[in-house]
C-alpha positions in Angstrom: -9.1 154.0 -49.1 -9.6 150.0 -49.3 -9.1 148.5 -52.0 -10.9 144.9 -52.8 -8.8 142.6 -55.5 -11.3 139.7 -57.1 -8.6 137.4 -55.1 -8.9 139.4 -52.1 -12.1 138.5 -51.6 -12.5 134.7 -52.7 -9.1 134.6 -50.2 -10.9 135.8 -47.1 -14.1 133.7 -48.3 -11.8 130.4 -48.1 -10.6 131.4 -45.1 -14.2 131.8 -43.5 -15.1 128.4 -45.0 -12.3 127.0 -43.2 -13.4 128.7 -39.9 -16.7 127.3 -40.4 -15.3 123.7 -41.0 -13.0 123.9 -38.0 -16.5 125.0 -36.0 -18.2 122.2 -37.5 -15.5 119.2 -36.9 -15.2 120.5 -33.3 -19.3 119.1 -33.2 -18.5 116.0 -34.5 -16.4 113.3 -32.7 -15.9 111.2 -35.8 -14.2 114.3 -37.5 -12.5 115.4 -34.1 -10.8 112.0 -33.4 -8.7 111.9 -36.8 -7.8 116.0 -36.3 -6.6 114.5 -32.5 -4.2 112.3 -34.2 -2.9 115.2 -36.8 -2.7 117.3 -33.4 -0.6 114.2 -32.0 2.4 114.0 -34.5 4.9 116.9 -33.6 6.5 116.8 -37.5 2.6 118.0 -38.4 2.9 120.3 -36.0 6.0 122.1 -37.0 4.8 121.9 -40.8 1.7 124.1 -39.4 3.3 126.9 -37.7 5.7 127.4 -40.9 2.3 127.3 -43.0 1.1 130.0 -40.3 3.7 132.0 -41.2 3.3 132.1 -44.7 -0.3 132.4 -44.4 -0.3 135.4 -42.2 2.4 137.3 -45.1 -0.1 136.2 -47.3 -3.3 137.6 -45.8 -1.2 140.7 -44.6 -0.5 141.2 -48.3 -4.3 140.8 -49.3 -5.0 144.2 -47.5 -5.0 146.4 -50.3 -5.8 150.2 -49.9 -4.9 153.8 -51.8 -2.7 155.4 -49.4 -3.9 158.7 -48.3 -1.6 161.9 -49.6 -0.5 164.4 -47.7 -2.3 167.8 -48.7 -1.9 171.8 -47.6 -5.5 171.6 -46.2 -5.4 169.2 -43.7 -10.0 168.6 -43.9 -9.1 167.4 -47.2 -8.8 163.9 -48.0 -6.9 162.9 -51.6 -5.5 159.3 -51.8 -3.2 158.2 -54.2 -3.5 155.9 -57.7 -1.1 153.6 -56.2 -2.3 150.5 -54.5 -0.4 149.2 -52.1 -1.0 146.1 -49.3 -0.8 146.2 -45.5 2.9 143.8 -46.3 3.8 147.0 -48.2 3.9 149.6 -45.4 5.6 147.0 -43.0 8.1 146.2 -45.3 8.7 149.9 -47.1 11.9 149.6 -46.4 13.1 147.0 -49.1 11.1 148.7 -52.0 13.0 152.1 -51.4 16.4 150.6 -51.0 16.9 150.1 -54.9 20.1 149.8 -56.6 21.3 150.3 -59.8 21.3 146.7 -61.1 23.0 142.6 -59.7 24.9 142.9 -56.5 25.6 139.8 -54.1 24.0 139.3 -51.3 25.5 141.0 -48.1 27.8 143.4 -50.7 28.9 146.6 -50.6 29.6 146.5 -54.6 28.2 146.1 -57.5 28.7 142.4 -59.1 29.5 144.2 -62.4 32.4 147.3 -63.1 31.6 150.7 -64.4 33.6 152.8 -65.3 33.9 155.8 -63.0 34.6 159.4 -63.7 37.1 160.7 -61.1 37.3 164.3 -59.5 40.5 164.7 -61.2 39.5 164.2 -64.9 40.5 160.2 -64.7 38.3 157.5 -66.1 38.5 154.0 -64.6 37.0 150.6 -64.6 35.7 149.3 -60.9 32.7 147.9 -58.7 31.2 151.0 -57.2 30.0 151.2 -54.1 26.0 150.2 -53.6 23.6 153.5 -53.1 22.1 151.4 -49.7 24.4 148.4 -49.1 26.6 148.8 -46.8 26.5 152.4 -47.1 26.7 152.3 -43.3 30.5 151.0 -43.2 33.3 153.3 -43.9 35.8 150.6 -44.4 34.0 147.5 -46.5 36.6 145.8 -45.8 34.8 144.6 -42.4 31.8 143.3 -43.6 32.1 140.3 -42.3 32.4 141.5 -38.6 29.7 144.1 -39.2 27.7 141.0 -40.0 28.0 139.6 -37.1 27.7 142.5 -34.8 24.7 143.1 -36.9 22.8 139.7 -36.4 23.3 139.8 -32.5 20.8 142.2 -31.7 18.3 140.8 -34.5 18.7 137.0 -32.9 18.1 139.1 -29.5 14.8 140.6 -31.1 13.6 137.4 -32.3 14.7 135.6 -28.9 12.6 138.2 -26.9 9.5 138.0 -29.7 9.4 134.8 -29.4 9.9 134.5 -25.1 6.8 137.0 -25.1 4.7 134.8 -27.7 5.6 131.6 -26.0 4.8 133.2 -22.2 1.1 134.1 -23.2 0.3 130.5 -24.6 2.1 128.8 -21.6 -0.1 131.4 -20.1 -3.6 130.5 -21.8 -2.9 126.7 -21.7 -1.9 126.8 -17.9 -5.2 129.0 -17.0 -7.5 126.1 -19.4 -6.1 123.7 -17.4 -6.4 125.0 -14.3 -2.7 124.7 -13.3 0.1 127.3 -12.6 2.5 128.5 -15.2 5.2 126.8 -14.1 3.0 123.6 -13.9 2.3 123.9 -17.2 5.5 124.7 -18.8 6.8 121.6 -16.7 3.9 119.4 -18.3 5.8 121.1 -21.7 8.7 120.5 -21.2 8.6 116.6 -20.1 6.1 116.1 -23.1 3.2 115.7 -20.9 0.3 117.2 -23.2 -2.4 116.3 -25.5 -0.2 118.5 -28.1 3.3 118.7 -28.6 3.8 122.0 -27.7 8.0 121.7 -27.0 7.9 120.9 -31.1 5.0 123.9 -31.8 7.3 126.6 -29.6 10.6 124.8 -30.4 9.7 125.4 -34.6 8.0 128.7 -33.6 11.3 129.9 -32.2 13.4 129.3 -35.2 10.9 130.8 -37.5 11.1 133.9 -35.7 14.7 134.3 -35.1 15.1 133.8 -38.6 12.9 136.5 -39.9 13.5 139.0 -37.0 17.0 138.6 -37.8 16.5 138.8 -41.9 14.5 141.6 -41.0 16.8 143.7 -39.1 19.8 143.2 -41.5 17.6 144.0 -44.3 17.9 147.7 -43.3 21.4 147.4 -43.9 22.1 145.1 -46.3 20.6 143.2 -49.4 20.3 140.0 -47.7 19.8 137.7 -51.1 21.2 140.7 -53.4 19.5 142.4 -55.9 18.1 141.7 -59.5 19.1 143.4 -63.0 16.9 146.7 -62.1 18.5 146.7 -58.7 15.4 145.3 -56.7 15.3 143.9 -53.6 15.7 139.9 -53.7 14.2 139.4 -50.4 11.3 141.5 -50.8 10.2 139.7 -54.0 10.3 136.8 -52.4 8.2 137.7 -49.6 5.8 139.1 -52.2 5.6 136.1 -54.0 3.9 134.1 -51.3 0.5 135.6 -51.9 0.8 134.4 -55.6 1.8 130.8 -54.4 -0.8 130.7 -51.6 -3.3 132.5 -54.3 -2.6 129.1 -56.8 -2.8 126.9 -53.9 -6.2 127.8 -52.1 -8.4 129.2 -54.8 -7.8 126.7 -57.4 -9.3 124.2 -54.7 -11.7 126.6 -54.1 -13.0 126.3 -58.2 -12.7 122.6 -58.2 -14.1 121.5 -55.0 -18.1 122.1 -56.0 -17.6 120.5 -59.0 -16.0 117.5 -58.2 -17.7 116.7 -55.1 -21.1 117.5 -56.9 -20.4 115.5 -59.7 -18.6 112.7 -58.4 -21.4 111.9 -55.7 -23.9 112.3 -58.3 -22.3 109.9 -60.7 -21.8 107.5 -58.4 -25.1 107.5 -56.5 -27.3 107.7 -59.8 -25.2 105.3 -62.0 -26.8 104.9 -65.4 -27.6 107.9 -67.9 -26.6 110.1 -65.1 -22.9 108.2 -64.3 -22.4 108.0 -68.6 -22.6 111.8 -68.9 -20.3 112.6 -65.8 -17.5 110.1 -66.9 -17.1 111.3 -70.7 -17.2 114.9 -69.5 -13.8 114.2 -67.3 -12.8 111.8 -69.6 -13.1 114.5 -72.8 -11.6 116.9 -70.0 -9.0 114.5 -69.5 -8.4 113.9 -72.9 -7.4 117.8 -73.7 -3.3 118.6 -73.4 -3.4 121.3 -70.2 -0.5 123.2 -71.3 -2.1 124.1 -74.8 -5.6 124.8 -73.0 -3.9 127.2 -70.1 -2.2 129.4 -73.2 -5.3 129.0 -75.1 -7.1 130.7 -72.0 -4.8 133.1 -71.1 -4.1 134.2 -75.1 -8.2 135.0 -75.1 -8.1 136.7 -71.9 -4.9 139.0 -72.9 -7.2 139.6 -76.3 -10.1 140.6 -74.1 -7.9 143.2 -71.8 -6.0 144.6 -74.7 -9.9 145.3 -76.6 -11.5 146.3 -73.0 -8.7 148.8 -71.7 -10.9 150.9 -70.3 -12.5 148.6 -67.8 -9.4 148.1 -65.8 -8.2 151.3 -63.9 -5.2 150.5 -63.0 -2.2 147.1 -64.1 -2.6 145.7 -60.8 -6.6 144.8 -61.4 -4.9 143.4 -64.7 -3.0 141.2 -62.9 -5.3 140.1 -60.4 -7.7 139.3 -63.0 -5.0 137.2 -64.6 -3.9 135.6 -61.5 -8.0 134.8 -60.9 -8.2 133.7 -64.5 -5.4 131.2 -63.9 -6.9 129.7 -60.6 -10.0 129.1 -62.4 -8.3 127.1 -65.4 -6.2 125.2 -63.2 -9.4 124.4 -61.1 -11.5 122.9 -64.2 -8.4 120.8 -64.8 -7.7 119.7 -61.3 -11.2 118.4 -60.3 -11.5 115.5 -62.8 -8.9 112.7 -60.2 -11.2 113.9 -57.4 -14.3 113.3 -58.6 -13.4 109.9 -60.2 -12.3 109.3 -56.4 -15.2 110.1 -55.5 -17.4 108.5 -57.8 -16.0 105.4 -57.2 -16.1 105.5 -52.9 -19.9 106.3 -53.6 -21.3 103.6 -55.8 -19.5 101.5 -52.6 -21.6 103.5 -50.1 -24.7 103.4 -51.8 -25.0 99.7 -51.4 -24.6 99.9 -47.5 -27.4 99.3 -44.9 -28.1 103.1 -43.9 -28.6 104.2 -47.2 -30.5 101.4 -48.3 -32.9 101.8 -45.4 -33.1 105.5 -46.1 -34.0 104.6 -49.8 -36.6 102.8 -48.7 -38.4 104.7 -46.3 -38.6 107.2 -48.8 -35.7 109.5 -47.9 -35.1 112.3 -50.5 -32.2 111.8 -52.7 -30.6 114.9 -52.5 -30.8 114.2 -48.3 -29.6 111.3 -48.6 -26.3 112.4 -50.8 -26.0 115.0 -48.2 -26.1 113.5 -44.9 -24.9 110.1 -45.4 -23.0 109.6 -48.6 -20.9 113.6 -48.1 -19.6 112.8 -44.7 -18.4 109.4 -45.8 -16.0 110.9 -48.2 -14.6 113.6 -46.8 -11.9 111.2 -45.8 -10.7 111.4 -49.4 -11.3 114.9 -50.0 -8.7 116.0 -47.1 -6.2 114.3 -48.6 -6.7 115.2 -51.7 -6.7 118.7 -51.0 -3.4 118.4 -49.3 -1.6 116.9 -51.7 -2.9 118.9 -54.8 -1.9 121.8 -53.0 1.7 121.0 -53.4 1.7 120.3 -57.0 -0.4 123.6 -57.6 2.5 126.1 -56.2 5.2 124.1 -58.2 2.8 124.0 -61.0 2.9 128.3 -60.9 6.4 128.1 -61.3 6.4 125.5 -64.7 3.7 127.8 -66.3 5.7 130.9 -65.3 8.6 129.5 -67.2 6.8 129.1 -70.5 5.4 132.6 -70.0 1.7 131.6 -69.5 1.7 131.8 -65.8 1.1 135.1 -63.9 1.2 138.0 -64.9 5.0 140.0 -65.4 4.6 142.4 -63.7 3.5 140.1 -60.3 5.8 138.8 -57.7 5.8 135.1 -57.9 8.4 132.4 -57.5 8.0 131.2 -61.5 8.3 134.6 -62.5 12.2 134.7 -60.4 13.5 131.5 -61.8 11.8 132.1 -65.2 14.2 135.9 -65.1 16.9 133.2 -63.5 17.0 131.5 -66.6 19.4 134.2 -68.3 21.1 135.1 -65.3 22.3 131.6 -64.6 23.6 131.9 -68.3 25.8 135.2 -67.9 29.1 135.5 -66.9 30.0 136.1 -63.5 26.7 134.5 -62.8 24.2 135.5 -60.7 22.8 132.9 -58.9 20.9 134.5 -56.5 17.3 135.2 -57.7 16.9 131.4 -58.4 18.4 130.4 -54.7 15.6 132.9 -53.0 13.1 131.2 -55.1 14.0 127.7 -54.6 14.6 128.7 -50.5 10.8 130.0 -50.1 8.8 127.8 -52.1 10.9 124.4 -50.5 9.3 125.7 -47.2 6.2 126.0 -48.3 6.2 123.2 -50.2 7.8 120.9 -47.8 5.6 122.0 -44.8 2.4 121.6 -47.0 3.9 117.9 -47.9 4.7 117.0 -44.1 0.9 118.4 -43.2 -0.3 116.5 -45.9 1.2 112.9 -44.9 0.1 113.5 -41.1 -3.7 114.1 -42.8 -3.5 111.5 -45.2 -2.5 108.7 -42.0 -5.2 110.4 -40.0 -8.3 110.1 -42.2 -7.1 107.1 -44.4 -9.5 104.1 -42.7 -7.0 101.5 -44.1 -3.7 102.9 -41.8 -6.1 105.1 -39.4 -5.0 104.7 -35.6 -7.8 104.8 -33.4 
């Protein structure tokens, strides 16, 4: 049975938007010419398939559902109160595999002695041996070559996934252009297309040999260890890309109306109109975030603890947390666009075109729309690239003074915030913070890469035509 999260839904409306732009720029050859130069520079290009990657975890862990229980009478349908996501039953693995509490990654111990009770009646103090861990070796002792054995036939996997993937868009490029296969994937190899496609397969390759191998070893061991409930390290991390991709995309998705609205407005009307816009992001401005994020998220804890009975399960808690905090960060993050805005359009409004629109008696509202919108898109692409950044590292700071996500969500502030005492213990345990800081540098450095290659495409001052 399906189940539709509040984020679930504004997640796959984004993503038609985006659909809908790409259909629209692919109309217009003063939007196509600046994508043509992002499509150009190969770094872009490798910073878009690992933002593929993490998009597709993302969405795959959007797909929320009951899952259907197994009954006596097989006509009868009964679904359980669990919620679960598509990522879930791919992964079901990692959730199962749960240990007592810290181990290392790639051990076959525990990081901390017990003390064991012996057949014979004798007590003593020692790591024990991991309940899934490298239960699979009878002599720990070689782990090391077991690792290796074990990581040849998960390169091999990824090798072949990625041969296969790679053969049908040789394939599809070679049959668009007319050419054979072997043409084409000469064309690629010597650097001979519109597209760096040696950069796009080259990146694509080493993203999936290193999950296909994670992947595969994750059945046998806890590749990045376990936490202090003995949960999976690599499947939080996983999990927590939703949340970062959640912060990154719908908070741009809350401030993007209002600031191009109100920034076009302000400065196309000037006067009364421009006066009322600038002290509402200047009074905006003027408020300390931090304090009005706890402020918000105090009343909205207040609100579910008084209206318990309208949530049926935590995870609709959460989600409506998680929403909660997009919105926030949205009426927060619009106020640098729209003064961005504001101030491109009082420069546009004194051009030629809209002068002569003004005075044959075009409509303002047409005339904001068709001539003064598509002249500062320029500025909205950027800045939606490069807010997008400092959104997901902005999840992880409010996480760490508790008045980001909720708890009981994966998210990368929630591991470093739990971090924060393990990196304080003795032996310690370093490797909830490491996963963390792994996942979110590659999303956060691909989105960073993407973000220069748009910002030198649609800047008119550096643009190369």
């Amino acid at each position: 049975m399906p189940v539709i999260f509040l984020t679930d839904g504004l997640i796959f409306l984004l993503l038609l938007m985006v659909t809908a732009f790409i259909w629209y720029a692919r109309r217009h050859e003063h939007l196509r010419v600046p994508w043509r130069q992002v499509g150009r520079n190969g770094m872009a290009m490798s910073a878009v398939v690992v933002l593929l990657f993490y998009i597709i975890i993302g969405l795959l862990d959007s797909m929320h559902f009951h899952p259907r229980v197994e009954t006596q009478n097989s006509t009868e349908s009964r679904y359980s109160n669990e919620i679960i996501s598509v990522l879930d039953v791919l992964l079901k693995h990692l959730p199962e595999q749960t240990e007592k509490t810290y181990s290392a990654p790639f051990a076959t111990h525990a990081y901390a002695m017990e003390t064991i009770d012996h057949e014979d009646g004798t007590r003593t103090r020692e790591y024990p041996r991991l309940q899934h861990g490298g239960t699979h070796l009878d002599d720990p002792e070689n782990r090391g070559q077991d690792i290796l054995l074990k990581s040849l036939p998960g390169i091999a996997a990824g090798l072949l996934v990625w041969m296969t993937i790679s053969f049908m868009i040789v394939m599809v490029l070679a049959r668009n252009a007319g050419v054979t296969i072997s043409g084409q994937l000469r064309y690629i190899v010597h650097r001979q297309t519109a597209l760096p496609w040696h950069t796009i397969l080259l990146t694509l390759g080493a993203v999936l040999v290193l999950f296909v191998w994670a992947f595969y070893l994750s059945h046998y061991y806890h590749i990045f260890g376990t936490d202090k409930v003995g949960q999976d390290v690599f499947y939080q991390a996983i999990k927590s890309i939703r949340t970062g991709l959640m912060i990154g995309t719908l908070t741009t998705l809350v401030m993007l109306p209002f600031a191009l609205m109100l920034g076009v407005m302000a400065g196309y009307f000037r006067g009364w109109v421009d006066d009322i816009i600038q002290y509402i992001y200047t009074t905006l401005n003027s408020i300390p975030g931090v304090l009005l994020i706890a402020a918000a998220i105090l009343m909205l804890e207040v609100y579910m603890s008084n209206h318990s009975g309208d949530f049926s399960s935590n995870a609709h808690r959460a989600d409506l947390r998680l929403f909660f905090l997009c919105v926030i960060l949205g009426i927060m993050s619009w106020t640098g666009l729209c003064r961005l805005l504001r101030g491109e359009t009082m420069k546009l409004r004194e051009i030629d075109y809209v002068q002569a629109a003004q005075a044959f008696g075009v409509s303002h509202v047409t005339i904001m729309i068709r001539h003064l919108l598509p002249n500062v898109m320029h500025i909205v692409m950027i800045t939606i690239v490069l807010d997008f950044s400092a959104l997901v590292l902005a999840e992880a700071v409010l996480a760490y003074i508790n008045i980001g996500v909720d708890p009981s969500m994966s998210s990368w502030g929630n591991m470093i915030n739990s971090a924060r005492l393990e990196m304080a213990r003795e032996p310690v345990v370093w490797w909830s913070l490491s996963a963390a800081f792994v996942f979110m540098l590659g999303l956060v450095l691909a989105a960073n890469l993407f973000a220069d290659a748009v910002r030198d495409a649609f800047d008119p001052r550096i643009r190369e035509y």
